[in-house]
GUFI-984709 format. One line per 2 residues: number of its first residue (from 0); their letters; for each residue x, y, z of N, C-alpha, C. Coordinates in steps of 0.02 Angstrom, whole numbers. Layout:
NUM = A = X,Y,Z,X,Y,Z,X,Y,Z  ...
This chain:
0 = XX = -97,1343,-1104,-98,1412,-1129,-40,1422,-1178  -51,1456,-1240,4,1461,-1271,58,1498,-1270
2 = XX = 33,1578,-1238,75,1616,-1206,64,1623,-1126  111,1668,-1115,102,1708,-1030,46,1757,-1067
4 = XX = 38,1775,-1123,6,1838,-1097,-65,1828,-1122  -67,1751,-1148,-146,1737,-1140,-178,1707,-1083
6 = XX = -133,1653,-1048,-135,1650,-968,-146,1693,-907  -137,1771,-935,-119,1831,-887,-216,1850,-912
8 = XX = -197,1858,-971,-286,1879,-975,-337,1839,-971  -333,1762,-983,-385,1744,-952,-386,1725,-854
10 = XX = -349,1752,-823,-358,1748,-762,-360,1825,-739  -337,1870,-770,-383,1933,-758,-475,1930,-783
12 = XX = -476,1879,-823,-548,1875,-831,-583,1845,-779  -548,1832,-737,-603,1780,-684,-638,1822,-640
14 = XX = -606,1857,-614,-639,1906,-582,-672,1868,-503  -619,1858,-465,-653,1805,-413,-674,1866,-369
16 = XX = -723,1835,-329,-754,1885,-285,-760,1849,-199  -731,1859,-167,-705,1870,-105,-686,1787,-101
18 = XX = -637,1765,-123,-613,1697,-130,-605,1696,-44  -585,1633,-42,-554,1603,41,-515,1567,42
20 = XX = -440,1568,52,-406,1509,21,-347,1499,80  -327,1448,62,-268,1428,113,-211,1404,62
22 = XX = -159,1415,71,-90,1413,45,-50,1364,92  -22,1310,49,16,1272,123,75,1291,85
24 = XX = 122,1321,102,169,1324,81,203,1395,40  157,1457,61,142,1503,27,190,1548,68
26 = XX = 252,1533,85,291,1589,111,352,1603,74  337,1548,9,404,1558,-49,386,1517,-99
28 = XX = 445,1527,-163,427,1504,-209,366,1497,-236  347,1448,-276,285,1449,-299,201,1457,-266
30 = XX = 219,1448,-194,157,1441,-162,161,1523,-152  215,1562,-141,190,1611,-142,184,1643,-182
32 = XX = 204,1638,-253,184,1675,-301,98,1666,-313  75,1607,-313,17,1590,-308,-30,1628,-281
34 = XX = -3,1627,-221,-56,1697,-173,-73,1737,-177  8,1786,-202,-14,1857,-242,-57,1865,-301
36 = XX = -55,1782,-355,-89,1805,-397,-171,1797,-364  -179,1752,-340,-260,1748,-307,-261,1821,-265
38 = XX = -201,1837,-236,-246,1920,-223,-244,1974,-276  -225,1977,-316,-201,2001,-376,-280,2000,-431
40 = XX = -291,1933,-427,-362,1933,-467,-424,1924,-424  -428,1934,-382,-489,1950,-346,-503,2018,-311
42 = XX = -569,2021,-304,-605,2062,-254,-609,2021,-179  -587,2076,-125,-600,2071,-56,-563,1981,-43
44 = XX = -518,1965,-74,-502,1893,-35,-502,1896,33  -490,1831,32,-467,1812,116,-419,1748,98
46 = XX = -334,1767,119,-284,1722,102,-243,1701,182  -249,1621,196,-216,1613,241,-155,1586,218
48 = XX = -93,1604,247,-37,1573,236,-16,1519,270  -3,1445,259,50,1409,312,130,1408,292
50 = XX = 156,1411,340,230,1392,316,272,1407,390  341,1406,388,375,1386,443,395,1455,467
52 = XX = 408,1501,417,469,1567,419,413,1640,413  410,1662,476,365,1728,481,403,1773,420
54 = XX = 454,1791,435,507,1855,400,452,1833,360  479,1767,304,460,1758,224,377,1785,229
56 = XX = 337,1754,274,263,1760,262,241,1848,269  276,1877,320,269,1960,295,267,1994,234
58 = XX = 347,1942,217,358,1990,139,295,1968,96  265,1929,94,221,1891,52,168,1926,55
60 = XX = 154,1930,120,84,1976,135,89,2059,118  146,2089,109,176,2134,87,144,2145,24
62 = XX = 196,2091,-23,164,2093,-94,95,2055,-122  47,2051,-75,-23,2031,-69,-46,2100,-74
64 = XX = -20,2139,-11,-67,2200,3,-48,2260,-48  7,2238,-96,17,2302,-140,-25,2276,-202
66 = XX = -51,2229,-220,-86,2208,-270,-156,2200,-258  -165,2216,-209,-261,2203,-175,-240,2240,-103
68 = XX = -247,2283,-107,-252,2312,-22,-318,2310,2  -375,2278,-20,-436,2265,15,-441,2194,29
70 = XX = -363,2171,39,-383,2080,40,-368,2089,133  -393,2027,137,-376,2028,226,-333,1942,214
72 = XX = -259,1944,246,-221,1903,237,-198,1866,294  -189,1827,330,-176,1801,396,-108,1737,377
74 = XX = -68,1722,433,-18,1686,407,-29,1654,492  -14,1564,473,-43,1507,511,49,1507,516
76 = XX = 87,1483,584,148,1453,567,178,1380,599  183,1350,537,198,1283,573,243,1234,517
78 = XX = 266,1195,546,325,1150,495,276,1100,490  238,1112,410,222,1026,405,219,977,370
80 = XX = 294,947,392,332,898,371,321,851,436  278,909,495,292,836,546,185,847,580
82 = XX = 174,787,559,103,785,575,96,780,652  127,786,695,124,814,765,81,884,754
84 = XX = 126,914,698,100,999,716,37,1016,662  43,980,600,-21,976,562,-75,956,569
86 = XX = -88,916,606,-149,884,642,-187,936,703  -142,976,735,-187,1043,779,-205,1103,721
88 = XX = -167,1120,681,-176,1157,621,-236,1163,588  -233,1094,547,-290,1074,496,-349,1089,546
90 = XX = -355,1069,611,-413,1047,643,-436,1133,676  -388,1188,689,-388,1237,690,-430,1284,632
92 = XX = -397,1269,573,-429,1289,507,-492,1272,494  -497,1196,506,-583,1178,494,-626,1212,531
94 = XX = -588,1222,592,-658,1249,622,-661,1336,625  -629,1367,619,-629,1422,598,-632,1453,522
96 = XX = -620,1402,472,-642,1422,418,-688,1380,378  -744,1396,391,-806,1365,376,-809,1342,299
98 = XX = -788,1411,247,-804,1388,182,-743,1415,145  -701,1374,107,-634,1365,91,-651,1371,10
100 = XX = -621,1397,-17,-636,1392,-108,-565,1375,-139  -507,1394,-99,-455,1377,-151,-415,1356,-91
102 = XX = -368,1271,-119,-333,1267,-66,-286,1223,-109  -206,1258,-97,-144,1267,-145,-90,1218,-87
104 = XX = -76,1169,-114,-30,1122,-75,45,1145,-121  112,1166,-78,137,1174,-120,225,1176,-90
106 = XX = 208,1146,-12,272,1136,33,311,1075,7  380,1110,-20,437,1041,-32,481,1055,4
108 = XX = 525,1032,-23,629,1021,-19,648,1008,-90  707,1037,-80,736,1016,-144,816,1011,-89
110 = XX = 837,940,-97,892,911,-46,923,841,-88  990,844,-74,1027,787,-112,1027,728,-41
112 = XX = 1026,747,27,1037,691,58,977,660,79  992,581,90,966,524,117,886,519,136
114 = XX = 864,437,154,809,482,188,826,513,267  810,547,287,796,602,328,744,597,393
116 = XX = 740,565,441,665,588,475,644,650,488  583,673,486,556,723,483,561,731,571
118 = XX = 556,697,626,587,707,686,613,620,738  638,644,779,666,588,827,596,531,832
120 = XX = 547,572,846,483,529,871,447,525,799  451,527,745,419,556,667,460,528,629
122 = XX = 469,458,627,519,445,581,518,412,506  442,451,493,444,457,387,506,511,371
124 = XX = 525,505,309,579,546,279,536,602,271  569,653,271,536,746,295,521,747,192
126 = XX = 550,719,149,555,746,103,473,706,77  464,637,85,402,619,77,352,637,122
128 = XX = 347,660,172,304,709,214,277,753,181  316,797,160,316,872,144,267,872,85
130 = XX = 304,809,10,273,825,-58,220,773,-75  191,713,-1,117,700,-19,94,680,42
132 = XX = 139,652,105,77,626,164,33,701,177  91,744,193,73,815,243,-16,851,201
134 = XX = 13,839,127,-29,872,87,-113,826,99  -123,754,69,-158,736,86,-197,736,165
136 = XX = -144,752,202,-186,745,278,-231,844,281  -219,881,217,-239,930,237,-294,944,192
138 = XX = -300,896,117,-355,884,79,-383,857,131  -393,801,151,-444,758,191,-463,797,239
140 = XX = -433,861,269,-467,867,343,-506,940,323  -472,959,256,-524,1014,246,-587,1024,197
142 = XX = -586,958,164,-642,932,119,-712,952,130  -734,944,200,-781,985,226,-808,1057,200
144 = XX = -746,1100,225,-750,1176,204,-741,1178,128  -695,1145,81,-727,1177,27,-784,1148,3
146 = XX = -821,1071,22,-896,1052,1,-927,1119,13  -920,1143,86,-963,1206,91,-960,1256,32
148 = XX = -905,1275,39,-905,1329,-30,-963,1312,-79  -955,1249,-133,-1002,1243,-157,-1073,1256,-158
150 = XX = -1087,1218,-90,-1168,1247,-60,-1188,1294,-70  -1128,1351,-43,-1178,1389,-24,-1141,1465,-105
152 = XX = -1086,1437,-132,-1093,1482,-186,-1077,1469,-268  -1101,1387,-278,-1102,1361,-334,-1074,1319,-353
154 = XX = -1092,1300,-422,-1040,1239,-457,-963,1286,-456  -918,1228,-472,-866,1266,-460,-829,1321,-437
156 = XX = -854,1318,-368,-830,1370,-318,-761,1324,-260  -758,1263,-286,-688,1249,-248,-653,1216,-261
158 = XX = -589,1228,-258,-526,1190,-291,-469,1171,-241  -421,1119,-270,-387,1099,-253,-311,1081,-307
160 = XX = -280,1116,-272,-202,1104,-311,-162,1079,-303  -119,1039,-304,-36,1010,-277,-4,1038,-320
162 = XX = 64,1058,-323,111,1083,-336,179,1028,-345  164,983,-376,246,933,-389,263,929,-455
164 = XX = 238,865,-465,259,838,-549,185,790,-574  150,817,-610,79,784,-658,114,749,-684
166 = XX = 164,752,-740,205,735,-785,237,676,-785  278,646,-726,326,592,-747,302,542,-714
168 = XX = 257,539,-657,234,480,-633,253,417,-641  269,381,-634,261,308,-653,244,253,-625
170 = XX = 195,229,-623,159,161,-601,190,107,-599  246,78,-669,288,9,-634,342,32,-608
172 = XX = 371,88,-578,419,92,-559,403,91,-476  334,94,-445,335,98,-384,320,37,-341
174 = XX = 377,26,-319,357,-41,-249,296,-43,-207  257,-78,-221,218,-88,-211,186,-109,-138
176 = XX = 242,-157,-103,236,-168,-37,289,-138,-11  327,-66,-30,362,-42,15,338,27,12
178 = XX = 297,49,8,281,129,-6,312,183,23  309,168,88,365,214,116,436,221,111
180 = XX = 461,148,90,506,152,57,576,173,116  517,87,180,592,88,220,653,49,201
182 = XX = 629,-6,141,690,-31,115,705,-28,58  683,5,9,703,25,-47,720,126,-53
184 = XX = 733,139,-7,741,208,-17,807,237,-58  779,282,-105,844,338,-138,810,402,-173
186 = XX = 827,431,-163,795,491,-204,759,493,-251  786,446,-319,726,433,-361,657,383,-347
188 = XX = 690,351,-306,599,304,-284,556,372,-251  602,402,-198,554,458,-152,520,499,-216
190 = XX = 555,530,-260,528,583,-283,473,534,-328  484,465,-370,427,441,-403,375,429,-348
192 = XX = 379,399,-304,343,389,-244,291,453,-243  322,479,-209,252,543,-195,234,579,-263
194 = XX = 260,602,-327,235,581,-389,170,540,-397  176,484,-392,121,423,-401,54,444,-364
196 = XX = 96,429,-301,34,447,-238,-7,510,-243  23,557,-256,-18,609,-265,-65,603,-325
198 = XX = -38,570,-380,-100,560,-435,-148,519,-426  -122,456,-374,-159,431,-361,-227,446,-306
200 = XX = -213,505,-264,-256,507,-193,-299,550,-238  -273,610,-281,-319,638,-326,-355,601,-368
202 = XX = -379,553,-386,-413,514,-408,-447,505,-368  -444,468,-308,-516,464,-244,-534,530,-227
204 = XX = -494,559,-209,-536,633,-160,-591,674,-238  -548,670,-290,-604,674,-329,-674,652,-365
206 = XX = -664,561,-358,-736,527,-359,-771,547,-305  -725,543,-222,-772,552,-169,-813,610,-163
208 = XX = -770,671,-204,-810,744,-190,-798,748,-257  -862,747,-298,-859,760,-368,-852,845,-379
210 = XX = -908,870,-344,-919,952,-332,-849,988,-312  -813,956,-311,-725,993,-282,-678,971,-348
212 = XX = -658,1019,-382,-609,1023,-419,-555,999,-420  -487,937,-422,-429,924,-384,-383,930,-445
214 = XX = -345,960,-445,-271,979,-500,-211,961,-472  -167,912,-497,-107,896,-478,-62,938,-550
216 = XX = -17,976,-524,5,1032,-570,77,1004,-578  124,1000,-641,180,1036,-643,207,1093,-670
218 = XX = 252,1123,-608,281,1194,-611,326,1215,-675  373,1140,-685,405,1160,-727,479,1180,-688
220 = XX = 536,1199,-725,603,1223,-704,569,1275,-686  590,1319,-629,571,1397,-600,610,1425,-555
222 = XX = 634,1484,-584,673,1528,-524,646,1528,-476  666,1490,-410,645,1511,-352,726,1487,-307
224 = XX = 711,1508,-235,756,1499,-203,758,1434,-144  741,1388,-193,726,1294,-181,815,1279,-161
226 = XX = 856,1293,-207,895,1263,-203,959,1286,-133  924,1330,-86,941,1349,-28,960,1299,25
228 = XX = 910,1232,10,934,1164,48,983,1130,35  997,1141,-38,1065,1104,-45,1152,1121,-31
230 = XX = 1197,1055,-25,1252,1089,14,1278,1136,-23  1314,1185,25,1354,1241,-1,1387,1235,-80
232 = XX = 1413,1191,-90,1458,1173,-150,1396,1175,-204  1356,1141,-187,1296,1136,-244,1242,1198,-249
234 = XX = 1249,1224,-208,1192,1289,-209,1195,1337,-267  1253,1369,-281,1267,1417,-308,1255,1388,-394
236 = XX = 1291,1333,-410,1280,1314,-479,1190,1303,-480  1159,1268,-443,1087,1249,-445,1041,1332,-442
238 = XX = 1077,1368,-409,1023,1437,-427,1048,1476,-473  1115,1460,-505,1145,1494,-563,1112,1459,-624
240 = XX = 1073,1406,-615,1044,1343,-658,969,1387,-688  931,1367,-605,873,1424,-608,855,1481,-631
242 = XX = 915,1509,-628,893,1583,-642,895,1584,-725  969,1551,-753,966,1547,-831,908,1533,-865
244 = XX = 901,1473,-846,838,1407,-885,770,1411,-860  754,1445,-801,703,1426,-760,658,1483,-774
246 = XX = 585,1467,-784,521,1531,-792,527,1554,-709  519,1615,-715,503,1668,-655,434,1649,-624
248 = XX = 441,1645,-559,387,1621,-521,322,1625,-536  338,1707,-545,261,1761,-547,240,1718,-623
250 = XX = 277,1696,-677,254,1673,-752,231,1619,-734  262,1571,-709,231,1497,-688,179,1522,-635
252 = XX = 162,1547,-590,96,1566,-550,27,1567,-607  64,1603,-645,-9,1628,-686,-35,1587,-753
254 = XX = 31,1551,-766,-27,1509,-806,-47,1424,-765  -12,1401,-701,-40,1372,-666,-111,1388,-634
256 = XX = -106,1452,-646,-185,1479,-607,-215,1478,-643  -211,1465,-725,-275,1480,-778,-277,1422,-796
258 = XX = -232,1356,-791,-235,1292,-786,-283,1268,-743  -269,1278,-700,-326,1264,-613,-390,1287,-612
260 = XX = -416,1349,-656,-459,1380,-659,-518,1357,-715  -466,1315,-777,-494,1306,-822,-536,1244,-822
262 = XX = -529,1187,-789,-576,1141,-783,-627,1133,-730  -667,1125,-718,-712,1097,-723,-732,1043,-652
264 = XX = -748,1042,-602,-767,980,-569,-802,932,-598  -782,868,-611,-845,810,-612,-833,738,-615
266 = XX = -780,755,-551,-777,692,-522,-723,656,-540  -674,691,-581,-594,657,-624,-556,707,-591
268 = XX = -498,672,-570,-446,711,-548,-412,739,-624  -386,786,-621,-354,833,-665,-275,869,-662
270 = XX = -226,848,-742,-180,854,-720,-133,897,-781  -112,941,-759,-96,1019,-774,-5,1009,-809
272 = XX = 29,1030,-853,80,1059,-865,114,1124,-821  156,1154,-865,190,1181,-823,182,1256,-867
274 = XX = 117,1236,-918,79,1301,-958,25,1310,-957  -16,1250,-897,-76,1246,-885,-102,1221,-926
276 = XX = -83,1174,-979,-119,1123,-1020,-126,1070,-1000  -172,1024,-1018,-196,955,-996,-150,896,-988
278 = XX = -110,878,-954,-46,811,-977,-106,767,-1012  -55,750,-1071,-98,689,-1139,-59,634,-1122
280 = XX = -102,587,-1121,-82,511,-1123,-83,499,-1067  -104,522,-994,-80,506,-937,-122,437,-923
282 = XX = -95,426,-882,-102,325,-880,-137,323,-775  -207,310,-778,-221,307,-716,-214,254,-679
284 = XX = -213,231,-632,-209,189,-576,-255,156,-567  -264,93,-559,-332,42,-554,-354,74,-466
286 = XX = -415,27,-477,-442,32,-396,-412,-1,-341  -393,-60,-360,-334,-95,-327,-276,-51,-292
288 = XX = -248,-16,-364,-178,35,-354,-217,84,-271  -265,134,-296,-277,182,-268,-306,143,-216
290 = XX = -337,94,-190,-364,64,-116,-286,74,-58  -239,28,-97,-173,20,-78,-135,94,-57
292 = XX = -124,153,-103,-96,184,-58,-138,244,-27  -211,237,-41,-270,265,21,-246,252,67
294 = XX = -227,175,89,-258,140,154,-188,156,161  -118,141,143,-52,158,172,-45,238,193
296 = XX = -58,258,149,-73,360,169,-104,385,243  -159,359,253,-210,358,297,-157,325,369
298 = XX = -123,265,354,-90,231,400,-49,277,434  5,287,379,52,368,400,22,400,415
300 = XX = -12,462,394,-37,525,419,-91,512,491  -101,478,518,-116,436,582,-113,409,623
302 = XX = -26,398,611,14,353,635,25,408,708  40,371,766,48,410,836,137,408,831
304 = XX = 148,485,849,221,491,867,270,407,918  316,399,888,348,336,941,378,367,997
């Protein structure tokens, strides 16, 4: 999009009519700006929230209900960084929400230390949890409900978003037999790591369900209050950073939403800027690549607590 304020009007043009969507991560920052705008441009939604922090998910539903007070909004709460608690969740959601049209992956960290286990008995790093196992284990288990959507209310009635980086990916930079990255771990493998993987799983979940839309998005620099994880000393310069340089949530919401909105299902995964334009030149992953971290993904997100 070239501006915000052609992004703003073509997603006031959409005019969705009683969407159904689930937000993983929709109790701040970008996932929740996201929400408001899906209640913002629709008639009669229905928005579920996941995330860890009630307070945050009130305020959210707050500014849901001042922008659509005919939406009906519900907030799911659970940390999932640890597939103990995502696995009753997802399986909760499927079966209570039959037909799913929009579903916004969009739970991170933004943290300078180590890897991390996500718990005592859970011991992937919380930060690769969070920005692709957690996400994929909640494409795969709700794939079902948005096929339904389709059925029963058209071509392109369901989508799928991640929320990281489309953009920097890189294919020879990732170890190949260490994915998890118990012996090569540092911050930049993690963050290329789930980078990759996510472009890569969007590539299958989209051959497998051609009829489902899949967008791996970047946000871009954005005021939000990300940099709350980092230590004291570093906080204050990193949101003094944000606030200067960084687009306002609600701006990046809306042309990510007219990005997401603008293509098309048919069977190619799809991958978004941080103005909702197409990333050019992007370089895909053989079948080989994507078998490899299917079957490692699948391993994790399956794996039984120790």
């Amino acid at each position: 999009m070239s501006s915000i304020a052609s992004a703003k009007a073509a997603n006031s043009a959409l005019k969705l009519k009683s969407p159904v969507s689930v937000v993983v991560g929709g109790t701040n920052g970008i996932g929740a700006a996201l929400a408001v705008k899906l209640a913002e441009y629709s008639t009669d939604p229905t928005i579920h929230l996941v995330g860890r922090n009630a307070t945050a998910a009130d305020k959210v539903i707050q500014d849901m209900k001042a922008v659509n007070s005919t939406g009906t909004y519900h907030f799911h709460q659970c940390d999932v960084g640890l597939p103990s608690k995502i696995h009753p969740l997802i399986g909760t959601l499927s079966s209570s929400i039959p037909v799913i049209t929009h579903l916004i992956l969009s739970a991170g960290i933004f943290t300078t230390q180590g890897r991390t286990p996500a718990s005592p008995s859970e011991p992937n790093d919380v930060k690769m949890m969070l920005h692709h196992y957690s996400r994929f284990a909640f494409i795969r288990g709700l794939t079902g409900s948005l096929e339904k959507a389709v059925e029963e209310r058209g071509k392109d009635s369901a989508r799928v978003i991640s929320v990281l980086d489309s953009t920097r990916g890189d294919l020879g930079k990732m170890h190949w037999e260490d994915l998890d990255l118990k012996k090569k771990y540092s911050l930049a493998n993690a963050a290329n790591h789930c980078i990759v993987m996510n472009d890569v799983v969007f590539q299958r979940f989209a051959s497998q369900h051609p009829t489902v839309s899949f967008t791996h998005a970047y946000p871009g620099t954005v005021a939000t209050n990300i940099g709350n994880t980092l230590p004291f000393y570093l906080r204050g310069p990193a949101q003094l950073l944000l606030k200067t340089m960084g687009e306002t949530s609600s701006n990046c919401a809306d042309y990510l939403f007219a990005g997401y909105h603008r293509g098309v299902a048919d069977g190619n995964a799809r991958f978004i800027d941080n103005h909702g334009d197409d990333v050019r030149g992007k370089k895909l992953a053989t079948e080989e690549q994507i078998e490899k971290v299917w079957k490692h993904t699948e391993e994790i997100v399956d794996a039984k607590p120790v």
